[in-house]
N, C-alpha and C positions, 0 to 999 in steps of 0.2 A: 504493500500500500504506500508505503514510500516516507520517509524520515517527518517528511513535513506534514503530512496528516497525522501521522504517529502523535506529535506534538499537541498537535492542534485538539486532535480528542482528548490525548490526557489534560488537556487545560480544561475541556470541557466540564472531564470526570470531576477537577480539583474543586470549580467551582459547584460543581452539586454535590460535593461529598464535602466543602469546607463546613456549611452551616452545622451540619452535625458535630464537629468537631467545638465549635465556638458556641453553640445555642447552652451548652450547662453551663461553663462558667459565665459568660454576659447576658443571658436572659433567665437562668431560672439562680443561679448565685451573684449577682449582682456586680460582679468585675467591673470597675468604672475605672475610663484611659481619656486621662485628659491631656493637650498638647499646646506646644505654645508655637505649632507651625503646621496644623493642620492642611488648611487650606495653598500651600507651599508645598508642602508633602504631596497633596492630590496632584498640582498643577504637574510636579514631576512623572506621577508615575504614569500621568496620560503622554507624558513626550517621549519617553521612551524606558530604558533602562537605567536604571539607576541602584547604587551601592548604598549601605546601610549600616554603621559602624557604632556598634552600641556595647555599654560596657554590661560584661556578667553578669547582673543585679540574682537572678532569680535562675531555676530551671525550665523556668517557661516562659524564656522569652520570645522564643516559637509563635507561642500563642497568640501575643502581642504582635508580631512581623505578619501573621495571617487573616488578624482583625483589619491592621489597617490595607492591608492587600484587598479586603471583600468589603469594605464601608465605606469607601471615597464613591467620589463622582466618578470616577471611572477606576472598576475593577482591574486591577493587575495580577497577573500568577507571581506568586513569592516563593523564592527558593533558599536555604541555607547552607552556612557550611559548616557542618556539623560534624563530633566525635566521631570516630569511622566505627567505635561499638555499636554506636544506633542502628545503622542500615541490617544487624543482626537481629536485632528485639521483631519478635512476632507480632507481626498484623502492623501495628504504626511504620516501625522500621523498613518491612519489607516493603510498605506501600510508597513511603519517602524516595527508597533509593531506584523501585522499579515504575513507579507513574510519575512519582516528583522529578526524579534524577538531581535531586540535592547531590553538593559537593561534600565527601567524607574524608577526613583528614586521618590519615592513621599514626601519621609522624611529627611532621608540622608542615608550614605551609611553605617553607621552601623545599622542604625533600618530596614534597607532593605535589609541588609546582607544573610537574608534569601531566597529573592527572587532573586538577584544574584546570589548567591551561585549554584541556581537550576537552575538556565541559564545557566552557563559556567557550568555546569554537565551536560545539556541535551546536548551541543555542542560535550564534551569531548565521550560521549556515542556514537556519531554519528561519530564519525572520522572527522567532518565537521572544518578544519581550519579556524581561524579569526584573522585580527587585529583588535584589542578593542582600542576604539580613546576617550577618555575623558578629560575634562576640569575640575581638582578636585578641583578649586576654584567655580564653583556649576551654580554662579548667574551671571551677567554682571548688570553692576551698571550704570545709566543714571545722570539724572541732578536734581531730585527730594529732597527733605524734608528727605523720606525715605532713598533716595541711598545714600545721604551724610552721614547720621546717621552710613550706615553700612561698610561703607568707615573709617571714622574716627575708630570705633569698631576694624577693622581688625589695623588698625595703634597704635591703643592703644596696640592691643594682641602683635604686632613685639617687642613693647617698653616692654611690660610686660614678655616676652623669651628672651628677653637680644639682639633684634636684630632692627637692624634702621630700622622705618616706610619706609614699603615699599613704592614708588612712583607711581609703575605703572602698579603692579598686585596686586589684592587681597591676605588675606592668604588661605593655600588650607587646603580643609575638608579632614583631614588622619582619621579618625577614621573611621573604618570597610574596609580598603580600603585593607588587607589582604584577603577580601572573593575574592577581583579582581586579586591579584596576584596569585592565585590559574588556573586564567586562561594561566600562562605560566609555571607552577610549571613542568611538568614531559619535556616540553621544556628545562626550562636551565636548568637537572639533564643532559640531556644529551647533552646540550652544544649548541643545535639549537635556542631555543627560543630569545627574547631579549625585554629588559624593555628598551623603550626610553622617554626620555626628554626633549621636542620640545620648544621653544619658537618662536611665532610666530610674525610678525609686521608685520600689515597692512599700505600699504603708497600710496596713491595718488597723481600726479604732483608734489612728492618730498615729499609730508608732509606726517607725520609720522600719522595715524589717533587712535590707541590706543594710547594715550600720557597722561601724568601725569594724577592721577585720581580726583586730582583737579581740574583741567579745566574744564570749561563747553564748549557746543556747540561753535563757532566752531572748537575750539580747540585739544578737544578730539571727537571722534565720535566713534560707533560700528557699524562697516560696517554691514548691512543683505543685502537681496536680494536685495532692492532696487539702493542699493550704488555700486552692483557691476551688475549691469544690465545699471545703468545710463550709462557704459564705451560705450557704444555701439556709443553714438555720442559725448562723455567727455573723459576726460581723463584714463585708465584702473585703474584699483584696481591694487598693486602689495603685493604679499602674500609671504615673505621670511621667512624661514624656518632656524632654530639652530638648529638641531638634536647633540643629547648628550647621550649614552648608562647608565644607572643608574644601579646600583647594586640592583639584588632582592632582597625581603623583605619578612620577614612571623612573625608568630606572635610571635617572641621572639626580633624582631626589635625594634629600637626607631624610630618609623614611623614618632613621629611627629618632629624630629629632622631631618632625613631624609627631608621629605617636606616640612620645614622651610628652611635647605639649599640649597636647590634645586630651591625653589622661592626667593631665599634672590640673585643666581648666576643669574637666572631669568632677577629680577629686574636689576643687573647691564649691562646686557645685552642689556633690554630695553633701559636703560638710553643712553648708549654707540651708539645704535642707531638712538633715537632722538636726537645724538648730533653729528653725525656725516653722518643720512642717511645710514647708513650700520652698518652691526655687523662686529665685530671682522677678521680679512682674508678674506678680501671678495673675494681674488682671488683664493678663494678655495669653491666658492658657483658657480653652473650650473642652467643654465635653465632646466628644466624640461619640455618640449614645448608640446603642445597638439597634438594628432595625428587629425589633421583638419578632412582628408579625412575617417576616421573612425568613429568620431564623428557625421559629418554631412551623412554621409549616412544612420547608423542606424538611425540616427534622421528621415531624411526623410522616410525610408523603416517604422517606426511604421504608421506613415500619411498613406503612401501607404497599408497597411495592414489593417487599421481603418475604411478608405472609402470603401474598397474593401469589405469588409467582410460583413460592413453593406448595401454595394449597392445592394450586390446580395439578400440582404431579403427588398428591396428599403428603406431603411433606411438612407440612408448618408446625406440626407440634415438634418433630424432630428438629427442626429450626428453634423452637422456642428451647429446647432442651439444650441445644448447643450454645444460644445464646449463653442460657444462664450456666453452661459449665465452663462458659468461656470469662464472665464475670464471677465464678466461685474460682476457677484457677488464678486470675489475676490477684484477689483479694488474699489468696493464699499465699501469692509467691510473693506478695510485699509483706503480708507479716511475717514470713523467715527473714526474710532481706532487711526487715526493720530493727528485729533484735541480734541479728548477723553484725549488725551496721552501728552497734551500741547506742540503739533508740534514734536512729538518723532517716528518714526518706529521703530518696534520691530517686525521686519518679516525674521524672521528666517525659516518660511515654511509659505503659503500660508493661510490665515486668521487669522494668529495670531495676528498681532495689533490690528484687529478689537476685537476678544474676548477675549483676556488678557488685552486691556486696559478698555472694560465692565465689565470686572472680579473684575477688580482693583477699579473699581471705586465703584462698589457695595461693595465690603467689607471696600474701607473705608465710604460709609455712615454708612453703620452696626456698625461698629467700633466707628465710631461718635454717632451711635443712645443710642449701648451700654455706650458710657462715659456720656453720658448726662443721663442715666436711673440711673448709679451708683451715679452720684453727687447729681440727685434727693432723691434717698435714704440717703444720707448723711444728707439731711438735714430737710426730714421729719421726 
């Protein structure tokens, strides 16, 4: 059928399978994403393609990159570049990397330079428009041995660049990050495309929940699924948004000077917010509101479509059955993954705490078994 229809349906599929994905948390838990460049935001993503540079805040910033992709004036397909774990997780994962064709990083983004590079070419070949939504500080840091380690590492790098430890975002991975601005390259030659700048903060019943990255539970948290699902009978998640236009880059840039101050305006951003509840002009920030009645319809029309289709070959109770094994398996595999994870979720898409916190935990025995092998040889 040929590359470019290929695209073209999947874009189709995306926007009738997004609303379900968005209708729980902004229409039945109350998820509110306000901006202070909405309408900026839209103007771009009707011109073309455009890049989207936001720091870690949460594990669902996903979420956030798809809302605004399906609620402007004009709908655009949103792609990320995401953990190269994900594209393995059942059902979200598989659906990302084979109808999305999101970019998956499995090293960083300059040893993967190569397989990006061919992504945003098979796009550019296909005429298929994207905003690319990424998080270039890579990782989200929890309350562990480890996450402290790599917390302090990035605060040592700020002191070692001549710039104060950041507080409340990591530093971000610029190198190979050239093969990504390729995706808006013939964009701003002619003045359509746009590289932006987001910082994000997530805040609950007032509290700011990305907060200083020293703090432990409860102080700081990373919102995922779970956190922004609880609003259904708790208090909403609210996701406020900086948008800020950045200057393209290519590779005669000082990339990493660039994304040093970028994350250095970042951080005082953050700070400015956990100290006052709001960024900067707040009275230049709009609701972004969900379209309810759109939401919840395609929501229900998939159901309706689901039972339907399997009734007429008498299948829908065994559809109804699988549903609900497929929601008692999920809820299963996050509570192992939860108390694996010493009381942490990391469910950023559907079974992930259960097998990233078995992942984790097997490689550090490995890791334990390997240091006890080498100190054995040390001393026979």
């Amino acid at each position: 059928l040929g590359e470019k229809f290929f695209r073209n349906a999947m874009t189709v599929l995306i926007d009738w399978t997004t609303p379900c994905v968005l209708c729980i948390p902004f229409s039945w838990c109350g998820c509110h994403v306000s901006t202070n460049g909405w309408t900026y935001a839209e103007d771009k993503m009707k011109a073309g393609n455009s890049l989207v540079l936001a720091n870690h805040g949460s594990r669902v910033d996903w979420i956030i990159g798809m809302y605004v992709g399906f609620h402007g004036r004009y709908r655009r397909r949103v792609g990320f570049v995401c953990e190269g774990l994900i594209q393995y997780m059942p059902i979200v994962g598989w659906y990302r990397r084979l109808v999305c064709e999101d970019c998956f990083v499995m090293r960083s983004f300059k040893q993967d330079a190569q397989r990006i590079t061919k992504n945003v070419e098979n796009f550019h070949r296909t005429g298929t428009k994207r905003m690319i939504f990424l998080s270039p500080e890579g990782v989200v840091c929890d309350y562990a041995e480890r996450d402290l380690k790599y917390i302090n590492d990035c605060r040592e790098f700020c002191t070692e660049q001549g710039y104060k430890p950041f507080d409340y975002v990591l530093t971000p991975r610029y190198k190979g990050l050239t093969c990504l601005s390729n995706h808006i390259k013939h964009e701003m030659v002619e003045g359509t495309g746009e590289l932006m700048s987001t910082a994000i903060a997530y805040s609950r019943g007032g509290k700011l929940l990305n907060s200083k990255l020293l703090y432990t539970f409860p102080a700081r948290q990373h919102a995922d699924l779970y956190t922004i699902y609880s609003g259904i009978l708790g208090d909403p998640t609210h996701m406020t948004l900086h948008v800020h236009p950045m200057e393209p880059f290519n590779k005669d840039s000082d990339i990493k000077t660039i994304m040093m101050k970028d994350y250095e305006r970042k951080d005082v951003l953050m700070k400015y917010f956990h100290e006052h509840g709001h960024f900067p002009d707040p009275e230049t920030y709009e609701h972004v509101k969900p379209n309810h009645f759109v939401l919840n319809l395609i929501f229900g029309l998939h159901f309706v479509v689901l039972f339907g289709v399997t009734g007429l070959f008498g299948l829908a109770q065994s559809t109804l059955n699988g549903c609900i094994f497929i929601f008692s398996l999920i809820t299963f595999a996050h509570t192992i993954g939860y108390f694996f994870n010493g009381g942490t979720s990391m469910e950023s898409v559907p079974f992930e705490t259960g097998i990233k916190s078995i992942l984790m935990k097997f490689m550090a025995r490995h890791a334990q078994h390997k240091s006890k092998a080498s100190d054995s040889e040390k001393f026979a």
